[in-house]
N, C-alpha and C positions, 0 to 999 in steps of 0.2 A: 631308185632302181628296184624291179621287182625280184622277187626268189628265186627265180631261175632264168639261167643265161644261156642261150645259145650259142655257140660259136659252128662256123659253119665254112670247109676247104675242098680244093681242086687235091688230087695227086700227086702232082707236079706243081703246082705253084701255091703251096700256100703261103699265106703272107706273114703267116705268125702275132702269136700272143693276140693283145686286143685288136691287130688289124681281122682279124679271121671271128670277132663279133659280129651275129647280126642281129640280136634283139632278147628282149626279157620279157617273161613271162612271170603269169601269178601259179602256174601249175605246170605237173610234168605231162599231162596229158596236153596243152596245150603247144607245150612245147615238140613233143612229139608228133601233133596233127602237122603244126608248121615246118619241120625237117621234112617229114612227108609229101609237101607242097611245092618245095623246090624245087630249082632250076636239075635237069640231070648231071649239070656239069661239076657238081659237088657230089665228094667221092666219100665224104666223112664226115662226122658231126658228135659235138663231146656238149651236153648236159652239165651243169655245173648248177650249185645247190650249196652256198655256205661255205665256199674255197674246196668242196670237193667233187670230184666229177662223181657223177651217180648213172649215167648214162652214155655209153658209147657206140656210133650209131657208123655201118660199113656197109657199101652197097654189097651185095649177094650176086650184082650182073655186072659183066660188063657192056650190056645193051644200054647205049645212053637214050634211045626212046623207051624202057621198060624199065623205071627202077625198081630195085626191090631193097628196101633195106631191110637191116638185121641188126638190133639193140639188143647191146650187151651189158648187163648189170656191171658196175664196179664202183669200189668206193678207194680210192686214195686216202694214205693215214694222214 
């Protein structure tokens, strides 16, 4: 597995813990172009780097043909 996880959720249905993975990554820039990439129907997206999340990612619309997200720094102890 690489250094960085994606996990990636609806609003309303997320699936929880590993069902709400969708892929790993060697960098956060990578991981960030692919959150970017998605489906509009994902409302949320958490970065994870080493058991802690370092990135948290919320859409800004609620236009699901115009997403905008907005990443927010955080590190969990």
């Amino acid at each position: 597995m690489k250094d960085y996880l994606v996990f990636l959720g609806e609003n309303y249905y997320p699936l929880g813990g590993w069902e709400d993975f969708r892929s790993d990554f060697d960098s956060l820039e990578e991981c960030l172009n692919y959150i970017e990439s998605q489906d509009a129907c994902y409302r949320w997206a958490h970065v994870v780097h080493k058991n802690k999340i370092i990135k948290v990612a919320t859409t800004k619309t609620q236009d699901f043909k115009n997403h905008v997200w907005e990443f927010n720094e955080y590190e969990s102890a």
